[in-house]
C-alpha positions in Angstrom: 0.0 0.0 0.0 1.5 2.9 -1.0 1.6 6.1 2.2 4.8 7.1 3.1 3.7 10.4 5.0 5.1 10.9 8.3 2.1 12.9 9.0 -1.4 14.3 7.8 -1.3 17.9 7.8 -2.6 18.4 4.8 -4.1 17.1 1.3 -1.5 19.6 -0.5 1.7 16.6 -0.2 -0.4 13.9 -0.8 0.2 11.9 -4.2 -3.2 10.6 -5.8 -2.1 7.1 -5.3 -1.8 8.2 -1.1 -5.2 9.4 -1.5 -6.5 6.6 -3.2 -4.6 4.1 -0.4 -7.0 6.1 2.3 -9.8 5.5 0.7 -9.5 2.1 0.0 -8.4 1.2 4.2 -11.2 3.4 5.0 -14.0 1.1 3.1 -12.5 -1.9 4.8 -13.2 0.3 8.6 -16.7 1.4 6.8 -17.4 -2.4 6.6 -16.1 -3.1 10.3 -18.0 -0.1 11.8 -21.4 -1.9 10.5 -20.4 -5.0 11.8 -21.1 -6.5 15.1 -17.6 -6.1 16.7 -16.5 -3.1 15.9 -13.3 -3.3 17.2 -9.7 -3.6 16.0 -6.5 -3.8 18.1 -4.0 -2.2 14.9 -3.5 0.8 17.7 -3.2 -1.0 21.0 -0.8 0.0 24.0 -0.7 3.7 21.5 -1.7 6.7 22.7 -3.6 9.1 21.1 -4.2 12.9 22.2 -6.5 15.3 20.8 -5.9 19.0 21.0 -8.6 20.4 20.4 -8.1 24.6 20.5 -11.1 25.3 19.1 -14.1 23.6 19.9 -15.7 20.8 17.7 -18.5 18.2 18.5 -18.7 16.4 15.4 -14.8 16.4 14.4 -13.6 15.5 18.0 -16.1 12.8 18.6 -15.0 11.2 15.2 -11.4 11.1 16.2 -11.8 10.1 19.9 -14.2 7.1 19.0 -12.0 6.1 15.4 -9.4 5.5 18.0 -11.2 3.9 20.5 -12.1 1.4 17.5 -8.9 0.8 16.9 -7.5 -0.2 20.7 -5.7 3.2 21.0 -5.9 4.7 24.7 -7.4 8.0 23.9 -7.0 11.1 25.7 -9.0 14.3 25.1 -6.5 17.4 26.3 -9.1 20.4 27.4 -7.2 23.1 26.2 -10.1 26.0 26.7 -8.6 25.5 30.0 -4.9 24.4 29.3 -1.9 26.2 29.7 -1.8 27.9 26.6 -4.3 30.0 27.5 -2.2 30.9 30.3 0.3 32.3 28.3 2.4 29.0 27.6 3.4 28.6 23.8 3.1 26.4 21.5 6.6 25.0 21.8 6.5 25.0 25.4 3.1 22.8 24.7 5.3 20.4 22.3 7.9 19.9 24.8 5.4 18.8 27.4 3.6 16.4 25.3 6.9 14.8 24.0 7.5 14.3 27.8 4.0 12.1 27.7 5.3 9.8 24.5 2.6 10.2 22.8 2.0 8.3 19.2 -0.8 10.1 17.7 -1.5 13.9 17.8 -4.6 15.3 16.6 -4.9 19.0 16.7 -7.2 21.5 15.9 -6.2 24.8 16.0 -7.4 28.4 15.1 -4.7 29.7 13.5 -3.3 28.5 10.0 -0.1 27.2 10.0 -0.1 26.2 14.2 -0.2 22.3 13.5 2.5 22.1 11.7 4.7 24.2 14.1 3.6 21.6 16.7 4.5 18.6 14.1 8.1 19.5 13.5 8.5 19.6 17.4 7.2 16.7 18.8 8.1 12.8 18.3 5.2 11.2 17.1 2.7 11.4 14.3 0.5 14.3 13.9 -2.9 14.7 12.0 -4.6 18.0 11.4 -7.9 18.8 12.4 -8.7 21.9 11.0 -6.4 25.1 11.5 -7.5 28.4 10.4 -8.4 28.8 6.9 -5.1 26.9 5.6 -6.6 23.1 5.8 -8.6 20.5 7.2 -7.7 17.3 5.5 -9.7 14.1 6.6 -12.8 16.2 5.9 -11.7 16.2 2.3 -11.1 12.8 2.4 -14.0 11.8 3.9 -15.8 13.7 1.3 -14.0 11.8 -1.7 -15.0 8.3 0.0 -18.5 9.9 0.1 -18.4 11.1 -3.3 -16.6 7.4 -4.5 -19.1 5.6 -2.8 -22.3 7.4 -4.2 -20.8 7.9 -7.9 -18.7 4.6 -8.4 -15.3 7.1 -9.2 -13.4 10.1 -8.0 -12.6 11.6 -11.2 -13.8 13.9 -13.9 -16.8 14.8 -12.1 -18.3 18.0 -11.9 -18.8 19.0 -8.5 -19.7 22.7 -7.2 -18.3 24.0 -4.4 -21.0 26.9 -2.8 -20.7 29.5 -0.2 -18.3 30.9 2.0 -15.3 30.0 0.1 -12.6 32.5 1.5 -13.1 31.6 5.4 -13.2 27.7 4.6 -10.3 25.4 4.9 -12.7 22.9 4.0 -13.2 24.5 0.6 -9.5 24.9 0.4 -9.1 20.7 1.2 -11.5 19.7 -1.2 -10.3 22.1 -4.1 -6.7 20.6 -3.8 -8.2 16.7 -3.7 -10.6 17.2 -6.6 -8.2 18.8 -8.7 -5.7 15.6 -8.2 -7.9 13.4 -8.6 -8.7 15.0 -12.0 -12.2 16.4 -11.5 -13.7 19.5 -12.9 -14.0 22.0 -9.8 -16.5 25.3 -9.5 -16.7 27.6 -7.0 -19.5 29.3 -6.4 -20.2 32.2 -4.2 -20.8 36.3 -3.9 -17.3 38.0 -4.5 -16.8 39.3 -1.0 -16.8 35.8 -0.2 -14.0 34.7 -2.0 -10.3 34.4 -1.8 -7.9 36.6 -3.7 -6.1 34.8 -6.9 -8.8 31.6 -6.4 -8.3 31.2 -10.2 -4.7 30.3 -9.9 -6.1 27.3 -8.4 -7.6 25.9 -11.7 -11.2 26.0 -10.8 -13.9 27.9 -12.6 -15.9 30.8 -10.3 -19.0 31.3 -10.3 -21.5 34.1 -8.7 -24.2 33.3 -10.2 -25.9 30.0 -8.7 -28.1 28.7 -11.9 -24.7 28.7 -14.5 -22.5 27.2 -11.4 -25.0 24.7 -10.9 -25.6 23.7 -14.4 -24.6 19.6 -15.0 -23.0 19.6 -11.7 -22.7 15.6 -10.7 -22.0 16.8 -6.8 -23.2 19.8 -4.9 -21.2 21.0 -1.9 -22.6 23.5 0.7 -20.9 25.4 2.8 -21.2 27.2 6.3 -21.0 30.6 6.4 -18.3 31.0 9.0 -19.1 34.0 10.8 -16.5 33.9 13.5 -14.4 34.0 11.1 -15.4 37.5 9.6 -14.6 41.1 10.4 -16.7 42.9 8.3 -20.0 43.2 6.3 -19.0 40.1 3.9 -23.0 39.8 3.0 -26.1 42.5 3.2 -28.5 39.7 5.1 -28.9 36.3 6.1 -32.0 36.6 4.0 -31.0 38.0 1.0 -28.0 35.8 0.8 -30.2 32.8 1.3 -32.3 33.8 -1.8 -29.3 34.2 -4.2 -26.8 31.2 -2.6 -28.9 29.4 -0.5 -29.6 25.6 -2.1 -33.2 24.6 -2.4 -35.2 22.6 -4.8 -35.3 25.5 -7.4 -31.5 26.2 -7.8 -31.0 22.1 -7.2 -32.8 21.5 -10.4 -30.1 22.9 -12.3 -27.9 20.6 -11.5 -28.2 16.8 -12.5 -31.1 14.7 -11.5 -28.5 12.7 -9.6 -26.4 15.0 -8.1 -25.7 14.4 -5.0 -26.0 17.6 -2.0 -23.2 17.6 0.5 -22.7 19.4 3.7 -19.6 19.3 6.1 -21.7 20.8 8.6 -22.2 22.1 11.1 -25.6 23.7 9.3 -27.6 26.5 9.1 -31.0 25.6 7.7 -32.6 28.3 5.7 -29.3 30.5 5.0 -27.3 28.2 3.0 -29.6 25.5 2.7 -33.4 24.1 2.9 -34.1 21.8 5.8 -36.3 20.0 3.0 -32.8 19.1 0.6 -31.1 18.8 4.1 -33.3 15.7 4.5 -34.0 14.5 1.4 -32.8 10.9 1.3 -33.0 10.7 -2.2 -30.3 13.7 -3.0 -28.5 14.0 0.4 -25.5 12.5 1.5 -25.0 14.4 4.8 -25.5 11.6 7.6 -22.9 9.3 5.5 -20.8 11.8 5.2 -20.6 11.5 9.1 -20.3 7.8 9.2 -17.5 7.9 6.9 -15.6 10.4 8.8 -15.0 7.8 11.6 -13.7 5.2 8.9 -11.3 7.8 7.1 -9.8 8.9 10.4 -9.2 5.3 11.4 -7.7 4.4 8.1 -5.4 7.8 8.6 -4.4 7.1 12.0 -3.7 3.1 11.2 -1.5 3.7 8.1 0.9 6.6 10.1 0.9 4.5 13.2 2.4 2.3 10.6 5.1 4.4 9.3 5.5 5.7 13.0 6.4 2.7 14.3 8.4 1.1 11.2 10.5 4.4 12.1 10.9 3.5 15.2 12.3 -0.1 14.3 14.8 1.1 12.3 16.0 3.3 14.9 16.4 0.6 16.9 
C-alpha cells in the first residue's frame, strides 16, 4: 500500500495514489464499523491525544471514537482551560507532550499554520484537524469516500463547491483533492466571499448559482463562518439565502442525480433548505458522518504504521 507520509497535515503533499490508499483502508473500517464487533486492536498500548483549540463536536467525537475502535488509549486534552491560554506557547506545549510519548496527535487549531509548528516539534505522528483557513484534511477525504461511494469514481466529475469560500479550509481541502484526482471544480459564491487569486487554483468561479450549478454531478454547501469574519461580507442572512442558498429551485439545475453535501455544522434556511437537508434521495450528509469515523481510522492506522516502522529502524 502505497503512504509514506510521516504525517497528515494536509491534502496539498499527498500523491493521488496516497489518496486513493486512504480511501480504499477506510471502506474496509466502513465495513467493520457496521459490523457487530467493531473493534480492532492495529492501535493498542498507542496513545492518542486530541488538541482540540477550538471547539468541535462532530470532528472531535470522530477522532476520539475512530481510535477507540482501533485499541488506542485515547485522551481528550481540554485546552479552553490548558496552559496555553495561560500564556504557555506552543513550543512549550510540544515539549510537554513529547514528555508524555505520545503516538498520535490530533490538533485543531485556530490559527493557519499552528499544526505544523507543533508537528516539526514533537516525536510522534500528527494529524490536522482543522487550523484556520489553511486546511482541514480528513474532511476532504472523507468527502472523496462519500463522493466514491455514491458515484462509483473520484474523477472527472463535476462538482460545485458553494458559499463561503474565503473563510473555509474545508473549501481549500477539497479544491486541492478534486483537482488531483482529475475532477472539474467550480466555486461558487458572492465576490466578498471569495479568496484573492482563487483562479490560480484551476477551478472555474461562479457568482451566479443557476450557471455554477448547471450539469454539476455533486453539490457541496458550505457554512457561512461567521466567526471568522470582520466585516459586512454579506447584506442579510436573507438575502444571501435567496441568491446562494440551495433549495429545490437552484438544485434543479444541476443533474437529476447529483448528490447535496454538507460538512456541517448547518444552518438551515441560509445556506440550505431543511427540506434538501433531509431528502434521502439527494442527500448524502449523515454518510458523510459515518464515513468520517472510517477515514480517520484508516489515517491514524496507516501513520501509526510508518510511526512505528520508524521507530524499528531506529532501533
Amino acid at each position: 500500500m502505497s503512504f509514506t507520509q510521516r504525517h497528515l497535515l494536509g491534502i496539498e503533499p499527498l500523491h493521488p495514489a496516497e489518496i486513493t490508499a486512504i480511501l480504499d483502508l477506510a471502506e474496509d473500517y466502513v465495513a467493520l464499523n457496521r459490523s457487530g464487533d467493531k473493534h480492532s486492536e492495529v492501535l493498542k498500548g498507542l496513545t492518542q491525544i486530541n488538541m482540540f483549540f477550538e471547539n468541535s463536536t462532530r470532528t472531535q467525537a470522530s477522532f476520539e471514537l475512530a481510535g477507540k475502535r482501533l485499541g488506542a488509549d485515547v485522551m481528550n486534552m481540554a485546552m479552553q482551560t490548558s496552559s496555553v491560554k495561560k500564556g504557555e506557547t506552543l513550543i512549550d506545549t510540544a515539549l510537554t507532550l513529547n514528555a508524555m510519548h505520545p503516538d498520535l496527535l490530533v490538533v485543531r487549531h485556530p490559527h493557519s499554520g499552528a499544526v505544523n509548528l507543533l508537528a516539526e516539534k514533537v516525536n510522534c505522528a500528527v494529524l490536522n484537524a482543522g487550523d484556520g483557513k489553511h486546511e482541514h484534511p480528513t474532511q476532504a477525504l472523507l468527502d472523496a469516500l462519500t463522493i466514491r461511494r455514491k458515484k462509483g469514481r473520484l474523477h472527472r466529475l463535476t462538482v460545485a463547491i458553494c458559499g463561503d469560500i474565503a473563510h473555509s479550509r474545508v473549501a481549500r481541502s477539497n479544491l486541492i483533492l478534486l483537482g488531483k484526482m482529475e475532477n472539474r471544480v467550480r466555486l461558487i459564491g458572492p465576490p466578498t466571499l471569495m479568496p484573492a487569486g482563487v483562479a490560480e487554483f484551476g477551478c472555474e468561479v461562479y457568482d451566479d448559482m443557476q450557471k455554477g450549478l448547471e450539469g454539476a454531478d455533486v453539490v457541496m454547501m458550505l457554512r457561512l463562518q461567521k466567526e471568522r469574519m470582520d466585516g459586512g461580507f454579506i447584506p442579510s442572512e436573507r438575502e444571501y439565502y435567496h441568491r446562494y442558498g440551495l433549495d429545490a429551485e437552484k438544485l434543479a439545475f444541476a443533474k437529476d442525480d447529483a448528490i447535496v453535501m454538507h460538512p456541517g455544522p448547518m444552518n438551515r434556511g441560509v445556506e440550505i433548505d431543511g427540506t434538501i437537508a433531509d431528502d434521502i434521495n439527494r442527500s448524502v450528509i449523515q454518510e458523510q458522518v459515518e464515513m468520517g469515523v472510517a477515514v480517520r481510522m484508516a489515517a491514524m492506522d496507516l501513520l501509526a504504521r510508518n510511526l512505528l516502522a520508524a521507530r524499528a529502524a531506529q532501533a
